[in-house]
BAKEFI-472949 format. One record per residue (C-alpha): z, y, x; residue number from 1. Coordinates in pm, whole numbers, always signed. Example, Ala and Ser with C-alpha at 12.3 -4.5 7.8 and 13.67 -1.06 7.14 Angstrom:
2
+780;-450;+1230;1
+714;-106;+1367;2
end
This chain:
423
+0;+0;+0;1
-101;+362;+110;2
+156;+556;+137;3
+144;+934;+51;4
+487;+1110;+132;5
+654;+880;+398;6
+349;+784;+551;7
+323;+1159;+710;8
+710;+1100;+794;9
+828;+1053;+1151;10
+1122;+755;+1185;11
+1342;+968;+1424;12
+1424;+1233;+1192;13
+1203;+1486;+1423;14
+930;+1722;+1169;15
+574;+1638;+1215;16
+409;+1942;+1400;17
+127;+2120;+1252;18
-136;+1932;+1536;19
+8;+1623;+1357;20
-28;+1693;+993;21
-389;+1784;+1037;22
-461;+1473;+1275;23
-314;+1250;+990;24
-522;+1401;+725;25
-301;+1763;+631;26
-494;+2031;+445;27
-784;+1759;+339;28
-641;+1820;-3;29
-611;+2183;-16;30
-976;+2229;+108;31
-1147;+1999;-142;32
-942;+2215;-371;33
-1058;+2540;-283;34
-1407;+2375;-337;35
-1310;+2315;-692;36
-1227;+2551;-991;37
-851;+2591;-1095;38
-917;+2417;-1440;39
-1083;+2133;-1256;40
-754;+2116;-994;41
-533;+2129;-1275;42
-745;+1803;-1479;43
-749;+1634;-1158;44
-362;+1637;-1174;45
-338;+1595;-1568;46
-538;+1253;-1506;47
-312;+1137;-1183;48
-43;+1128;-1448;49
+161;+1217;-1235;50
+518;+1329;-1391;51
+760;+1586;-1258;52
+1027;+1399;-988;53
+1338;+1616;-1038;54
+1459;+1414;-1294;55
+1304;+1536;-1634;56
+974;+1366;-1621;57
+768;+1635;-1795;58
+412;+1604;-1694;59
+291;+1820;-1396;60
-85;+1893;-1487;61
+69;+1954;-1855;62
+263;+2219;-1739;63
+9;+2343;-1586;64
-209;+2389;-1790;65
-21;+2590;-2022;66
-22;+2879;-1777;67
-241;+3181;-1898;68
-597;+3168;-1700;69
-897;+3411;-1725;70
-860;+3811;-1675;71
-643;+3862;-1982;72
-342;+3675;-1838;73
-38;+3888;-1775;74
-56;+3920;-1379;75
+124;+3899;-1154;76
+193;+3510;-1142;77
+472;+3378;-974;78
+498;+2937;-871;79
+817;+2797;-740;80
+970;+2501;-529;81
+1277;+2406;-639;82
+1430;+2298;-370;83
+1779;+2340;-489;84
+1898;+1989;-484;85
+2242;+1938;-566;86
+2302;+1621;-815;87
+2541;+1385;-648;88
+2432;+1071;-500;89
+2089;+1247;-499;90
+1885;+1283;-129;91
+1603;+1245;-108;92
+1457;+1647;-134;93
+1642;+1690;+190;94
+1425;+1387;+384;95
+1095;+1574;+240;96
+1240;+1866;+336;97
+1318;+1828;+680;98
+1079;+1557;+757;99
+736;+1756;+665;100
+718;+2104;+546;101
+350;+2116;+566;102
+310;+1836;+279;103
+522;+2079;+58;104
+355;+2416;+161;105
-18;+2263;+121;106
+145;+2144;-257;107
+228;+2453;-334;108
-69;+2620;-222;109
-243;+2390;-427;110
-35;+2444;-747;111
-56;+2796;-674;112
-463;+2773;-679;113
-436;+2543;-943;114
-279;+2861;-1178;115
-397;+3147;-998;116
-56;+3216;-888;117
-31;+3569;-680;118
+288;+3518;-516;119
+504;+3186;-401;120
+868;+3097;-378;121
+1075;+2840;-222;122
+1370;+2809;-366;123
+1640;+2627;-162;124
+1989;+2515;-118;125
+2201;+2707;+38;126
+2315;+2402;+276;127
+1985;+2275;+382;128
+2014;+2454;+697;129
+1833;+2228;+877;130
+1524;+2241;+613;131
+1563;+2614;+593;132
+1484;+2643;+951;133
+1183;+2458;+964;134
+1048;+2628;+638;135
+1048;+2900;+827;136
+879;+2834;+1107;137
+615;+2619;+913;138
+564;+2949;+705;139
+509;+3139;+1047;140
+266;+2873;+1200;141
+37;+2796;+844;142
-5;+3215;+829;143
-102;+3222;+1207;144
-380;+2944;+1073;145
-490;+3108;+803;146
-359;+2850;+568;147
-163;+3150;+384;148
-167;+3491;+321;149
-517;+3687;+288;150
-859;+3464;+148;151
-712;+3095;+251;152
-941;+2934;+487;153
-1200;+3210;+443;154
-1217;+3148;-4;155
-1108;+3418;-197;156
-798;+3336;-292;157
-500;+3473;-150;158
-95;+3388;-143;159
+204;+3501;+7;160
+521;+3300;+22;161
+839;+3326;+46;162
+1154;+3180;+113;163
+1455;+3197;-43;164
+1843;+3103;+9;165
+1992;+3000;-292;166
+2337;+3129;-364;167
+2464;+2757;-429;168
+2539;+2635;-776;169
+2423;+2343;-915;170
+2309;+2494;-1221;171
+2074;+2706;-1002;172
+1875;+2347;-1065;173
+1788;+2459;-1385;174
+1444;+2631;-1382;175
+1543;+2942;-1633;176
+1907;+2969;-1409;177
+1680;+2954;-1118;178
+1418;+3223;-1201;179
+1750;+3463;-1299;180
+1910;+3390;-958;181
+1596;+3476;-804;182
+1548;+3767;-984;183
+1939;+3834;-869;184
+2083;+3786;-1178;185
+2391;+3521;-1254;186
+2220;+3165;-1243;187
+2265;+3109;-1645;188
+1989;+2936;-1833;189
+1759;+3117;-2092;190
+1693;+3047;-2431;191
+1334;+2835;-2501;192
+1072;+2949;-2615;193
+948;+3153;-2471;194
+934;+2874;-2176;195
+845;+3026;-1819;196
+464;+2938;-1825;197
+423;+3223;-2028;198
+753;+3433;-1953;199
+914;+3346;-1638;200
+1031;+3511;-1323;201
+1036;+3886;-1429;202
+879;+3803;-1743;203
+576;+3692;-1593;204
+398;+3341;-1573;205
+551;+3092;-1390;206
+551;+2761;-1336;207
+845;+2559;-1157;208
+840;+2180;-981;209
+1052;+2006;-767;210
+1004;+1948;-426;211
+901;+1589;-425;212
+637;+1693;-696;213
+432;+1905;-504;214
+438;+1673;-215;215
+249;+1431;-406;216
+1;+1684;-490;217
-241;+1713;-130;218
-251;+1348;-159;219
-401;+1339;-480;220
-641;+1604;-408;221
-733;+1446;-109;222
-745;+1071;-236;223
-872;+1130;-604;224
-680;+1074;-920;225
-799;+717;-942;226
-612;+619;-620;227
-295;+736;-686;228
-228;+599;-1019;229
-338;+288;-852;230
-83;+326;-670;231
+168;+251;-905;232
+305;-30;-1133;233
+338;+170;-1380;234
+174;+383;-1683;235
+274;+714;-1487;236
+81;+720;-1112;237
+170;+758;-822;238
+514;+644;-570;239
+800;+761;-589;240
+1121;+835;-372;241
+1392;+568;-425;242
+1791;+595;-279;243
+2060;+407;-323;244
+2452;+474;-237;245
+2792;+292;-249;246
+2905;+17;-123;247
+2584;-161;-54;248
+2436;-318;+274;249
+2146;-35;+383;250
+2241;+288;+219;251
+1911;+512;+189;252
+1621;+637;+58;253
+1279;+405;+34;254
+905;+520;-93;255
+805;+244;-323;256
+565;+258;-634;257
+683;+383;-955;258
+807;+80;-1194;259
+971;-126;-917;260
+1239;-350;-1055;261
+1583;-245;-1023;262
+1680;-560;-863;263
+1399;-535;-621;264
+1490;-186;-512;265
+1913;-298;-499;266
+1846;-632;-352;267
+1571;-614;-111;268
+1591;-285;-28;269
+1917;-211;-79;270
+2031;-564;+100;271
+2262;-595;-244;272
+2618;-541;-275;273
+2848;-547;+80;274
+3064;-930;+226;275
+3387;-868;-18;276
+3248;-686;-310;277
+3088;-772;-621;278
+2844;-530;-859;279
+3069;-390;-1177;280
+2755;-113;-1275;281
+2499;+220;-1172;282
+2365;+523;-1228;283
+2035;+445;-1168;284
+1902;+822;-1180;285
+2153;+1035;-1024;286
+2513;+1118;-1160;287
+2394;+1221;-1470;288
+2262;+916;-1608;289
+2424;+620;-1768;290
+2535;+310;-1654;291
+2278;+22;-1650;292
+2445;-329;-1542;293
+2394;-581;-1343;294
+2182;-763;-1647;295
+1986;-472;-1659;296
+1886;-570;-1304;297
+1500;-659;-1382;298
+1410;-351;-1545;299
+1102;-133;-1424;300
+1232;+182;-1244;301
+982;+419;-1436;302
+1029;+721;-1687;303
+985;+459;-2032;304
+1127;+160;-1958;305
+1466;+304;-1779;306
+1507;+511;-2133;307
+1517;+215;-2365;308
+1733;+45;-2097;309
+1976;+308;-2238;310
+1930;+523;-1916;311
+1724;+777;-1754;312
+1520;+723;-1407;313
+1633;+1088;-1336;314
+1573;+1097;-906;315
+1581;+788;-879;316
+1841;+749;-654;317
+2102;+492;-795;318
+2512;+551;-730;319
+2627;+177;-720;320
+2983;+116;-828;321
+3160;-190;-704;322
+3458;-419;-827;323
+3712;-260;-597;324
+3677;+132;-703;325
+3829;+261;-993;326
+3596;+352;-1233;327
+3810;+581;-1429;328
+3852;+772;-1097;329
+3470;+749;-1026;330
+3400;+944;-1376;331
+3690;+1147;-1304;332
+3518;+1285;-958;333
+3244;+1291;-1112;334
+3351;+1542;-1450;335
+3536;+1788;-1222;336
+3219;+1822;-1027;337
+3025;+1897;-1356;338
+3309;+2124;-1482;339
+3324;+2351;-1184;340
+2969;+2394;-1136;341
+2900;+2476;-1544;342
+2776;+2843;-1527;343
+3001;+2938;-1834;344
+2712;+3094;-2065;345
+2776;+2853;-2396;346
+3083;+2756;-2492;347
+3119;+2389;-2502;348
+3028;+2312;-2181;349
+3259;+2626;-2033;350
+3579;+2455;-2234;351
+3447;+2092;-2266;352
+3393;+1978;-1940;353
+3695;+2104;-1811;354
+3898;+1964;-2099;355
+3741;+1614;-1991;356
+3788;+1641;-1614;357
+4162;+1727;-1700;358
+4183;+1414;-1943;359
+4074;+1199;-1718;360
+4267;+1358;-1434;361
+4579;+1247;-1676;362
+4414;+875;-1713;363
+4392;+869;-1363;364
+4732;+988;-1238;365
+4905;+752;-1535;366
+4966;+999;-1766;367
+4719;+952;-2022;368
+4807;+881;-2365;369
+4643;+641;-2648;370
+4462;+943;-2784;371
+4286;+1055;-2484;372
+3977;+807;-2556;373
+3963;+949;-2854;374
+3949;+1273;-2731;375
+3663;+1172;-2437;376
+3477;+1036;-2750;377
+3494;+1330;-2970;378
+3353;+1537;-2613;379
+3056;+1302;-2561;380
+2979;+1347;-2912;381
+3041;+1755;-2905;382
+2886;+1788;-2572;383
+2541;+1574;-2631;384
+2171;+1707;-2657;385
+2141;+1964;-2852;386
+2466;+2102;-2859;387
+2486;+2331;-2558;388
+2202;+2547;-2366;389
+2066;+2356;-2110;390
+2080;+1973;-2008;391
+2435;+2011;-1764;392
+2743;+1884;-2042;393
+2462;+1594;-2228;394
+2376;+1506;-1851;395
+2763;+1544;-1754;396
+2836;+1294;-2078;397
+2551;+1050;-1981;398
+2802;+824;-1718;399
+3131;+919;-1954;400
+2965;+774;-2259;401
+2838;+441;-2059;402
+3151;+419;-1904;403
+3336;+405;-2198;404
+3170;+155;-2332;405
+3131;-68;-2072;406
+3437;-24;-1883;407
+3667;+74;-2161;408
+3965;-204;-2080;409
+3985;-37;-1755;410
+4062;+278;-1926;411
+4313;+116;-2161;412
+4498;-79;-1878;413
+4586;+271;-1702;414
+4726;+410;-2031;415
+4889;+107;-2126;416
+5084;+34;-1722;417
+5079;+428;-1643;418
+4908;+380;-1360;419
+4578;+364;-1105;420
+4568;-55;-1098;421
+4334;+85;-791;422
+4556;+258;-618;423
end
């Protein structure tokens, strides 16, 4: 199997240089793009089928397309790199980042083509120093080249780019929190419609992917639409970035092609569970999805099949929780991250999520009372979709509601002995 984002990876952590990139293909895309319209560069995405990787799944030449085109659209347009990765249990941004800038800048230049975007914005954690630095000097070097800035490779079309240092905040994740901390505002999310192809960043078009989304995009444009859904096992094209963390034997992040089996990703991959412990559950997608088990094992890790598994894929990166942690202490870690990184804009997600940390906090300590599941239950009800302003409290209830149900003696027994039977 080809692969298109690893492949252009070096295996001791050092960045490709730019000599590199272009010896192993780099810009192939981005030229055969230039040679194309933007309507044609956005169909030739629509018919990879390939789907957003930061977690939502929404399809990329979709949102394209719904960007205003011609001489009558509002200008200037902005497109954006979120690069602000921050879900726990989630890295696999970070290895794009820092392993090949150029695949992400000649994605973006492509998207940016693809919409007739003026201007171009990475986004990016505040903590991905490493990734920040060679951003920058990838910026510096694909100007100098002519690969940005004025009439790309000698076409007409033109971008700057720039890069910028998120604040922190998880819910800068969020692409309406993000465009109003990049427009220096506090990071809370907007109210849909109208939805930032039209309205975005200033209240101008905009369109918004993740980082490992645009790095599929040169290959696609290079390869052909046809190639990189054969890529995959599933209906959606394309590879995607696996990781897996916890107690297994190899910790880390794998390319494989979407709809591998869970079991093939946690056993082979993952080597299974460590000598001494035994598999209780995981988040396959990240730590705000729900609990699959280990007879869940065989299904497809792809956007449809995950969902009726009673999950999400999310990033694909699975938190695997073993027979010797406490799970009520797991979901416990887990809620107090959620509650202090809630941006406070709707209400039951500012008091909810704290409410639940503190619960469990009680559970945990031994102090928990009979009522308390109740009172988790009534939250993953009162916090679900639909009920607050972005996706943070339903994703924050996703493991809480699992866990619950599958791991609800363990719950009882520290109410019941008034203690941690982990600690």
């Amino acid at each position: 199997m080809k692969r298109p984002l690893t492949q252009l990876i070096k295996t001791d952590g050092a960045p490709l240089t730019l000599a590199e990139y272009e010896q192993a293909g780099g810009f192939a895309g981005l030229r055969r793009a230039l040679s194309m319209t933007p309507v044609a560069v956005q169909e030739e995405v629509t018919q990879s089928t390939l789907r957003g990787r930061g977690g939502a799944g929404f399809p990329t030449g979709a949102k394209w397309s719904f960007v205003p085109m011609g001489d009558e659209a509002r200008r200037p347009k902005y497109i954006v790199v979120n690069g602000d990765e921050m879900e726990p249990g989630t890295m696999k941004d970070r290895y794009l980042l820092e392993g090949n800038p150029y695949q992400l800048l000649e994605g973006l230049i492509i998207g940016a083509y693809a919409i007739q975007a003026d201007i171009g914005y990475l986004f990016l954690r505040w903590g991905y120093t490493v990734a920040q630095e060679r951003l920058a000097r990838a910026l510096v070097e694909l100007r100098e080249k002519h690969y940005l800035g004025d009439k790309i490779l000698g076409s007409d079309f033109s971008l700057p780019v720039y890069l910028h240092i998120s604040a922190g905040r998880y819910m800068c994740g969020e692409e309406t929190a993000l465009l109003n901390s990049l427009e220096g505002k506090r990071p809370n999310p907007r109210s849909k419609p109208p939805f930032p192809q039209v309205s975005g960043l200033f209240g101008h078009p905009t369109v918004v992917n993740n980082v490992e989304t645009f790095c599929n995009v040169p290959h696609i444009l290079a390869h052909g639409w046809e190639w990189f859904k054969g890529l995959s096992r599933s209906t959606d094209g394309g590879t995607k970035l696996y990781g897996a963390s916890g107690r297994v034997q190899h910790p880390g992040v794998w390319e494989l092609p979407l709809g591998v089996s869970l079991r093939e990703l946690f056993e082979e991959y993952a080597g299974g569970m460590r000598e001494g412990y035994a598999l209780r559950g995981l988040l396959p997608g990240g730590a705000s999805t729900a609990f699959l088990r280990e007879k869940d094992l065989d299904v497809a890790l792809d956007f449809a099949a995950v969902e009726k598994a009673g999950s999400r894929l999310g990033t694909g990166t699975m938190i695997v929780l073993d027979d010797r942690t406490c799970p009520v202490s797991m979901l416990y870690s887990l809620q107090k991250f959620f509650a202090q990184e809630s941006c406070g804009w709707c209400t039951p997600c500012r008091e909810g999520l704290p409410w639940v940390a503190r619960t469990l906090q009680a559970i945990d300590a031994g102090d928990g009372v009979p009522d308390d599941l109740e009172i988790l239950d009534h939250h993953t009800r009162g916090l679900g979709a639909g009920n607050t302003y972005c996706a943070l409290a339903p994703g924050a209830m996703a493991p809480l509601e699992s866990a619950l149900q599958h791991f609800r003696a363990d719950f009882i027994r520290h109410i019941d002995e008034h203690r941690c039977p982990w600690s």
